[in-house]
TILUM-954082 format. One line per field, with one value per atom (N, C-alpha, C): z, y, x; chain; residue in one letter; atom name. Coordinates in Angstrom, 2 decimals. Example, Ala and Ser with C-alpha at 12.3 -4.5 7.8 and 13.67 -1.06 7.14 Angstrom:
pz <- (7.80;7.80;7.80;7.08;7.14;7.87)
py <- (-5.69;-4.50;-3.30;-2.25;-1.06;0.03)
px <- (13.19;12.30;13.20;12.85;13.67;12.90)
ch <- (A;A;A;A;A;A)
aa <- (A;A;A;S;S;S)
at <- (N;CA;C;N;CA;C)
//
This chain:
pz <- (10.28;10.50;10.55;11.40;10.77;9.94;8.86;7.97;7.21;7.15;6.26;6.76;8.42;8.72;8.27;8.24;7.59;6.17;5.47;4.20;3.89;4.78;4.25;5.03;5.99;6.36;5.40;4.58;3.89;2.41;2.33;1.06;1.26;2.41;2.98;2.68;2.13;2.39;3.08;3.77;5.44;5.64;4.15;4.12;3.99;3.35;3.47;4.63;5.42;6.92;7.54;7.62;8.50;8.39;7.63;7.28;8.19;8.36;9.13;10.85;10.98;12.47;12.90;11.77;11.92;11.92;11.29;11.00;10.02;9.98;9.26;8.32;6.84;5.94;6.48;6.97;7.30;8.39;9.33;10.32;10.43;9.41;8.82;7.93;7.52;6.65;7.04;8.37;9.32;10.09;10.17;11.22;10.16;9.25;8.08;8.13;7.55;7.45;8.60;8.79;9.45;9.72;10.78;11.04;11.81;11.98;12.82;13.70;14.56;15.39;16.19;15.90;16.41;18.08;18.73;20.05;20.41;20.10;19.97;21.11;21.17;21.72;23.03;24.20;25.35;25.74;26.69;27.02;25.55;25.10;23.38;23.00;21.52;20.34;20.55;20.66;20.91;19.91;19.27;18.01;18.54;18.08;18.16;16.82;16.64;15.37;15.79;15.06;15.38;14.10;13.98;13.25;13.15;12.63;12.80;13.51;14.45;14.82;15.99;16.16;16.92;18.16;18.86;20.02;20.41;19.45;19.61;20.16;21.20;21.52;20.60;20.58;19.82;20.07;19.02;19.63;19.55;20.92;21.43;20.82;19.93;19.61;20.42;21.84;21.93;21.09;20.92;20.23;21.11;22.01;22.55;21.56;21.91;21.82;22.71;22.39;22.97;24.25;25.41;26.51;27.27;26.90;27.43;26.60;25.73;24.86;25.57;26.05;26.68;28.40;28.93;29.67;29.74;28.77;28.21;27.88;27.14;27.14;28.19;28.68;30.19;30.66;30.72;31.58;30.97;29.70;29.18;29.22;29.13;29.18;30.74;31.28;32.91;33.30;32.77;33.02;32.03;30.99;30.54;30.91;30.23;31.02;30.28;29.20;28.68;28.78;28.83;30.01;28.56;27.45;26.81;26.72;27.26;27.84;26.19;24.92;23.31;23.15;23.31;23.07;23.67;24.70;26.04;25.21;25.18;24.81;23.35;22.28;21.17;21.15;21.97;21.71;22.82;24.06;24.71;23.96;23.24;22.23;21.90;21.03;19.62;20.64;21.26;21.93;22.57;23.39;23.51;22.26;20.77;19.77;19.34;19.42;19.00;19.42;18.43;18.47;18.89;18.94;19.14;20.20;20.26;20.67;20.18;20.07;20.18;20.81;21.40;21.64;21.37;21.68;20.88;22.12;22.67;23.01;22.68;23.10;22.56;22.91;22.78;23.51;23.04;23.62;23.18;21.37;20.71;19.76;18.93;17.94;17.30;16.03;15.67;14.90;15.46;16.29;16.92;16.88;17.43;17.42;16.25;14.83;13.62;12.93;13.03;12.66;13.92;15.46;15.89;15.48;15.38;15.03;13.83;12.34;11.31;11.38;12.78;12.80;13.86;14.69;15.00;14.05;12.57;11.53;10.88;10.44;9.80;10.35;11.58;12.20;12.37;12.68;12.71;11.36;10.36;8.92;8.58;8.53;8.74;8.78;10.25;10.97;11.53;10.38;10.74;12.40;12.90;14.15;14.90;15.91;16.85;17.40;17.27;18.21;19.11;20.27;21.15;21.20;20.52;20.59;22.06;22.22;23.36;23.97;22.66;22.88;23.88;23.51;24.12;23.38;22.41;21.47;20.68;20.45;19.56;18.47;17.71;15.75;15.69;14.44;13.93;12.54;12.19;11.00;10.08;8.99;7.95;7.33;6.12;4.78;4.24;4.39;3.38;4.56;5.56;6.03;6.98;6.55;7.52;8.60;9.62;10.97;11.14;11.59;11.81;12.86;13.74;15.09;15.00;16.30;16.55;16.32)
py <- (56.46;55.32;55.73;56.92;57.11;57.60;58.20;58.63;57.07;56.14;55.06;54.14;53.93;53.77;54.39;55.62;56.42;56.16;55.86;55.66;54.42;53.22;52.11;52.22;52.84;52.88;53.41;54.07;54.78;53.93;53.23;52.59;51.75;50.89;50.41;50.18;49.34;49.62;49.67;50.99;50.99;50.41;50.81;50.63;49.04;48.35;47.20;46.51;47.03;45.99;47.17;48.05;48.38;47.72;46.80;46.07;44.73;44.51;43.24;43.64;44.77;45.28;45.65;46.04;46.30;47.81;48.41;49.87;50.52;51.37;51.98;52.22;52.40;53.53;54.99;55.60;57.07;56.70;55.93;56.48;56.31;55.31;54.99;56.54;56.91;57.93;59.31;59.05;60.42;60.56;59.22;58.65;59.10;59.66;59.98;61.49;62.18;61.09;60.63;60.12;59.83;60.79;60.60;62.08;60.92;61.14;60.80;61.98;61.86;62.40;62.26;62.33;62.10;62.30;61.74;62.86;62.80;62.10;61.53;60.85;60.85;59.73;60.15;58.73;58.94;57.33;56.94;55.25;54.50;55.30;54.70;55.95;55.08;56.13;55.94;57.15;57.35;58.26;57.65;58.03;58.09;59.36;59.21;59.37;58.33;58.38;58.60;59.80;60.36;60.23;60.51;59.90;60.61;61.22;61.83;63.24;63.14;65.11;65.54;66.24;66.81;66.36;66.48;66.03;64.51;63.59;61.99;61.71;60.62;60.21;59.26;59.83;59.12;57.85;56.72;55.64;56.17;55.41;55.64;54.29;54.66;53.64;53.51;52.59;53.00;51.69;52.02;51.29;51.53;50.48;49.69;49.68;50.04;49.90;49.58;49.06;48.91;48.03;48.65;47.89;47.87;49.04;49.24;47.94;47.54;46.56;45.75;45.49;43.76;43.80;44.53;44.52;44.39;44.92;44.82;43.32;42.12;41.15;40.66;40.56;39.78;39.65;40.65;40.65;40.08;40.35;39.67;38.59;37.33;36.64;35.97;36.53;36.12;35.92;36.48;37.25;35.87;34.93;34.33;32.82;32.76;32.42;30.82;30.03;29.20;28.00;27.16;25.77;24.78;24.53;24.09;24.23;23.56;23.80;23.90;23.23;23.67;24.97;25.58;26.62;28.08;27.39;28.34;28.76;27.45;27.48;28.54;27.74;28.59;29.87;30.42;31.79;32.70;32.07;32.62;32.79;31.63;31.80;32.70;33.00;33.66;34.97;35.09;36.80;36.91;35.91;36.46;36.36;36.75;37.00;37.75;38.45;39.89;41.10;42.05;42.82;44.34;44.33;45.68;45.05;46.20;45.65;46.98;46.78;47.77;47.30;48.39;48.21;49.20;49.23;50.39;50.62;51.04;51.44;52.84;52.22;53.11;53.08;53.85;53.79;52.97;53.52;52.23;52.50;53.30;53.88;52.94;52.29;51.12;51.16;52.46;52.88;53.00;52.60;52.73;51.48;50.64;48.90;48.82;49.41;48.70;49.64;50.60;51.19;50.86;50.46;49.77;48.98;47.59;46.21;46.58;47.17;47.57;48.23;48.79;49.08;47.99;47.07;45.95;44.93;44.98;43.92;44.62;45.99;46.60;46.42;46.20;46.07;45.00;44.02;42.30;41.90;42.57;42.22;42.58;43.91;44.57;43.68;43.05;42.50;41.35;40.65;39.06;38.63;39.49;39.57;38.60;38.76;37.40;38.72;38.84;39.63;38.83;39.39;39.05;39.79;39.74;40.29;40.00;40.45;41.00;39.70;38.69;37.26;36.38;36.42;36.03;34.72;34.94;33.86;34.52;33.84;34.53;34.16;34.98;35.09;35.49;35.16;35.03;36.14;37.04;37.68;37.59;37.48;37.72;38.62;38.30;39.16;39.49;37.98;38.18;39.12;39.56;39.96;39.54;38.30;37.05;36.59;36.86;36.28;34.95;33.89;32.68;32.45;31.15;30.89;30.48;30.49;30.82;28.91)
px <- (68.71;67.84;66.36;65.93;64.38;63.88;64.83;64.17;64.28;65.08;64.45;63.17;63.40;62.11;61.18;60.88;59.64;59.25;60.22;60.52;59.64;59.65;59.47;57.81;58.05;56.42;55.42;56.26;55.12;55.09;55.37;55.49;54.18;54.12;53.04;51.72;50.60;49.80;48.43;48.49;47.87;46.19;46.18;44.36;43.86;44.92;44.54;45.00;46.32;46.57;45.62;45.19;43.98;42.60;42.23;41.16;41.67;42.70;42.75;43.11;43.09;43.16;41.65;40.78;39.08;39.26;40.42;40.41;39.80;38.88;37.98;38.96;38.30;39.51;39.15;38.52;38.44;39.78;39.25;40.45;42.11;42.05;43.84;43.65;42.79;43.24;43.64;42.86;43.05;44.18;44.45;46.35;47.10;46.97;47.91;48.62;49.56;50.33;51.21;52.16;53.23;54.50;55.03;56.22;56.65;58.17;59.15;60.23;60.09;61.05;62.27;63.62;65.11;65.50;64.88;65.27;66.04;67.56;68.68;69.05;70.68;71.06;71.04;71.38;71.51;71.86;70.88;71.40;70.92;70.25;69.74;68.77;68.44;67.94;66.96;65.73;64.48;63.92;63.26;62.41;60.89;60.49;58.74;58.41;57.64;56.50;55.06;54.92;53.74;52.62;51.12;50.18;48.99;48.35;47.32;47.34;46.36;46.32;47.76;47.93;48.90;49.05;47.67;47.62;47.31;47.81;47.52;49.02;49.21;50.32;51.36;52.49;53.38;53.42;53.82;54.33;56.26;56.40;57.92;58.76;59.95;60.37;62.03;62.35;63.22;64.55;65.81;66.46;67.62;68.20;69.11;70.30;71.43;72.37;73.92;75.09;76.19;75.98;76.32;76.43;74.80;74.40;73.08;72.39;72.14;71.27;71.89;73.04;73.59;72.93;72.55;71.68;70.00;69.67;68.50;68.23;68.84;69.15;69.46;70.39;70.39;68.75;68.11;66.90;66.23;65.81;65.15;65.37;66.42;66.54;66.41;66.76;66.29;64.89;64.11;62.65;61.84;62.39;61.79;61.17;60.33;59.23;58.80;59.22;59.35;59.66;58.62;58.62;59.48;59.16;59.81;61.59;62.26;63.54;64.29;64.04;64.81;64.24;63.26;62.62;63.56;63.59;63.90;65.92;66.54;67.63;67.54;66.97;67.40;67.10;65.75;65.88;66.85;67.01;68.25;69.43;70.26;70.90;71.07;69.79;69.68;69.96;68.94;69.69;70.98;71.50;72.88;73.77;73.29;74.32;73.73;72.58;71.98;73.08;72.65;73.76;72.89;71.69;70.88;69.49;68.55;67.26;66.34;65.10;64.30;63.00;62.15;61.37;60.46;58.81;58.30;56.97;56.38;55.36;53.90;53.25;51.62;50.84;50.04;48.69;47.74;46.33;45.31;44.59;44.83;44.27;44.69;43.80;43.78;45.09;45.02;45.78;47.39;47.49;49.30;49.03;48.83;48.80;49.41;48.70;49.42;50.26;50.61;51.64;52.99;52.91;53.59;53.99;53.36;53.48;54.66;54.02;54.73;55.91;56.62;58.17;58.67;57.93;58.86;59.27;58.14;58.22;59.80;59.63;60.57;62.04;62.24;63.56;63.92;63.24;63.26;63.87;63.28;63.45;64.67;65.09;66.26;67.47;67.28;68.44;68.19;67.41;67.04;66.66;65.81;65.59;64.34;64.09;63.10;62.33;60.50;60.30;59.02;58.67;57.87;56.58;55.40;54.29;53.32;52.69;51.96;51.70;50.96;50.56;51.76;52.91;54.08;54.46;54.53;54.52;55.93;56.75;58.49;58.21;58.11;58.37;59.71;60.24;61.10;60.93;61.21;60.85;62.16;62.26;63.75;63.59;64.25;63.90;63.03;61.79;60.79;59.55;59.81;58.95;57.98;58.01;56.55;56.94;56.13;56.60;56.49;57.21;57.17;57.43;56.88;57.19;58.72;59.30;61.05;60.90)
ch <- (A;A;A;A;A;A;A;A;A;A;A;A;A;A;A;A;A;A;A;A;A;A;A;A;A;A;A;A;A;A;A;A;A;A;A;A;A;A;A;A;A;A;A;A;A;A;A;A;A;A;A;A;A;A;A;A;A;A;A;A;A;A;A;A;A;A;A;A;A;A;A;A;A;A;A;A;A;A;A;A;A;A;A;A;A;A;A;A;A;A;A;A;A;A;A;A;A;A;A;A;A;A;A;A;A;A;A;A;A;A;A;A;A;A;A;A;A;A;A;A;A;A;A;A;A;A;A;A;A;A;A;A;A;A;A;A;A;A;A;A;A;A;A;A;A;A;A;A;A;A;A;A;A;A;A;A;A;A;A;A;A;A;A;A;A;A;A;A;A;A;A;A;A;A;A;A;A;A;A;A;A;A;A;A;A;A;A;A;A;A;A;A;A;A;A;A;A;A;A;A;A;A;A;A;A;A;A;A;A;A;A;A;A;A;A;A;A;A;A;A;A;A;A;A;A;A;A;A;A;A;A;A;A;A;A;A;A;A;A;A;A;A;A;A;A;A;A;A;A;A;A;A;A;A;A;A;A;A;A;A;A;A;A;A;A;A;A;A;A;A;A;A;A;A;A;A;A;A;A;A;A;A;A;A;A;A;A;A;A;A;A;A;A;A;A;A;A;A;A;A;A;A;A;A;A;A;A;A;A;A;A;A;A;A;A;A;A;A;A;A;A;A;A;A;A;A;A;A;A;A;A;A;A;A;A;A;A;A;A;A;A;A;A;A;A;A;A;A;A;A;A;A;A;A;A;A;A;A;A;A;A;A;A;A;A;A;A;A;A;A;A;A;A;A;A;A;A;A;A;A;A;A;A;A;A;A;A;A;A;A;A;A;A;A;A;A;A;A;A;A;A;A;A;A;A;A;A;A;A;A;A;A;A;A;A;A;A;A;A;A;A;A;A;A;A;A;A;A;A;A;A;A;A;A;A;A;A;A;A;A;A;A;A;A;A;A;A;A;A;A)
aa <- (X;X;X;X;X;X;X;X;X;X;X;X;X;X;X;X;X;X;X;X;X;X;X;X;X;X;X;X;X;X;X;X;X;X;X;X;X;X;X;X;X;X;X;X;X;X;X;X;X;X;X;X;X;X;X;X;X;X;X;X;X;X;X;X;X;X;X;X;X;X;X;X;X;X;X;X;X;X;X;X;X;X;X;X;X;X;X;X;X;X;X;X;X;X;X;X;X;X;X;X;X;X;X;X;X;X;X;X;X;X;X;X;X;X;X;X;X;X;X;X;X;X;X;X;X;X;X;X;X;X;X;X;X;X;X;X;X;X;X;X;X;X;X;X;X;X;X;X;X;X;X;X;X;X;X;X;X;X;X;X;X;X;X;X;X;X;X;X;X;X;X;X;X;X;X;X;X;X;X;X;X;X;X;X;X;X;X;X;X;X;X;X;X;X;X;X;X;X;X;X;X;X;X;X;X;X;X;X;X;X;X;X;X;X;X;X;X;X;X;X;X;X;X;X;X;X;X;X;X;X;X;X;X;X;X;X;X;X;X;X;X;X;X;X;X;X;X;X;X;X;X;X;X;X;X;X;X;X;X;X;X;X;X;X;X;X;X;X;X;X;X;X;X;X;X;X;X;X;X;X;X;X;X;X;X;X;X;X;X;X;X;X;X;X;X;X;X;X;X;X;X;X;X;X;X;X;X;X;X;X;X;X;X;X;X;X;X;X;X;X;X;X;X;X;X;X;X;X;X;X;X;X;X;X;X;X;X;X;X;X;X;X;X;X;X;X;X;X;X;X;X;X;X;X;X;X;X;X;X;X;X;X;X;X;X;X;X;X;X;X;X;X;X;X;X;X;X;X;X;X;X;X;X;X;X;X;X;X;X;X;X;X;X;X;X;X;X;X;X;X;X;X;X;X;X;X;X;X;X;X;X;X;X;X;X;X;X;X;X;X;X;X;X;X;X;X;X;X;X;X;X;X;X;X;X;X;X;X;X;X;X;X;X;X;X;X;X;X;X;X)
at <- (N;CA;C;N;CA;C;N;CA;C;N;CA;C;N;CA;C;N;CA;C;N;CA;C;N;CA;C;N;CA;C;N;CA;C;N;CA;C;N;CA;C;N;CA;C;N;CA;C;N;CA;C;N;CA;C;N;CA;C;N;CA;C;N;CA;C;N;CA;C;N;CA;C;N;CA;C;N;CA;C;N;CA;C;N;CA;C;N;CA;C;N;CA;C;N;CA;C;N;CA;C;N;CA;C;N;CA;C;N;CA;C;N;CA;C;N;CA;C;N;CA;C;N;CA;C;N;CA;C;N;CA;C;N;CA;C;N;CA;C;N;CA;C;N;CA;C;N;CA;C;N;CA;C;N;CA;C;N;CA;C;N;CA;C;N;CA;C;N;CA;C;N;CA;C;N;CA;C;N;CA;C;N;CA;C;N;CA;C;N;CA;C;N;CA;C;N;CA;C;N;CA;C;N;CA;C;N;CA;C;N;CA;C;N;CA;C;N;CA;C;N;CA;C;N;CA;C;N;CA;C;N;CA;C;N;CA;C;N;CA;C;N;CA;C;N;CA;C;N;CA;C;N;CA;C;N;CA;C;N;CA;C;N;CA;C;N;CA;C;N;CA;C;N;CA;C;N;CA;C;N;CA;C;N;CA;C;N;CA;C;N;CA;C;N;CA;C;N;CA;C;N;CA;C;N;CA;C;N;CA;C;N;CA;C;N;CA;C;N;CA;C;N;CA;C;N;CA;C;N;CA;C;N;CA;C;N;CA;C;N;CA;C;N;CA;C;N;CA;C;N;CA;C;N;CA;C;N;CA;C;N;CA;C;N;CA;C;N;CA;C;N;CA;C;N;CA;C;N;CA;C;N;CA;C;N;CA;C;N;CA;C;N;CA;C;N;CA;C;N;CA;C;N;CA;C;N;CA;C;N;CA;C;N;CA;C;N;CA;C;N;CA;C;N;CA;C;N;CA;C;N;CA;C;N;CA;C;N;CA;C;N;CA;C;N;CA;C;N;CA;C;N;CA;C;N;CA;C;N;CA;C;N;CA;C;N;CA;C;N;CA;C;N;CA;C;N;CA;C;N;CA;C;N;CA;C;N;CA;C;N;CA;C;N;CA;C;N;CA;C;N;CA;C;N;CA;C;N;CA;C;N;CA;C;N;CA;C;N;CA;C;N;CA;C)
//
């Protein structure tokens, strides 16, 4: 799984979604290239994708699985926060029939924001998935890639 993640990240192109994040081309160019790291299994799969110089912090991608992800869900779903009561329903729904979760964290460096963002798009897409950006607003991503409200 990360080497196709890596795969599709790099197909990407960074210089133009770095123009809509306000990323210089020097400094998408310097986040270059991309490495992934396996740190394998445990309560789930923890991948670091790393970017630029050695000493920049990975973004942590962790990925939920089995019984652990059905907890991960529960909470999430408990924890939500959605005054629209159809809203509230369909995306509860939709996660209690999810079959995985991931999540990804990073630091403040402008350059993890969008190489982040770009592996929650990649897995959503994947597996016809719902994700929750910072805003707290639920997209819906498919096949074609484009996030749409849930």
């Amino acid at each position: 799984m990360p080497e196709k993640l890596l795969r599709h990240l790099e197909s990407l192109d960074f210089l133009t979604l770095g123009e809509d994040y306000g990323i210089s081309e020097d400094a998408v160019r310097a986040a270059r290239p991309l490495r992934i790291k396996d740190i394998g299994a445990g309560k789930f799969r923890l991948y670091h994708l790393s970017y630029g110089g050695v000493d920049t912090r990975p973004i942590e991608i962790d990925h939920w699985e089995t019984d652990q992800h059905r907890g991960a869900v529960n909470e999430t779903i408990d924890n939500l926060t959605i005054e629209d009561s159809v809203l509230l329903k369909k995306i509860s729904d939709f996660l209690r029939t999810s079959v995985d979760s991931v999540s990804v964290s990073f630091g403040i460096d402008p350059p993890a924001a969008m190489f982040a963002w770009e592996v929650v798009r990649y897995f959503a897409s994947e597996f016809d998935g719902i994700v929750r950006p910072d805003d707290g607003e639920w997209l819906m991503i498919g096949s074609d890639y484009q996030p749409k409200p849930v």
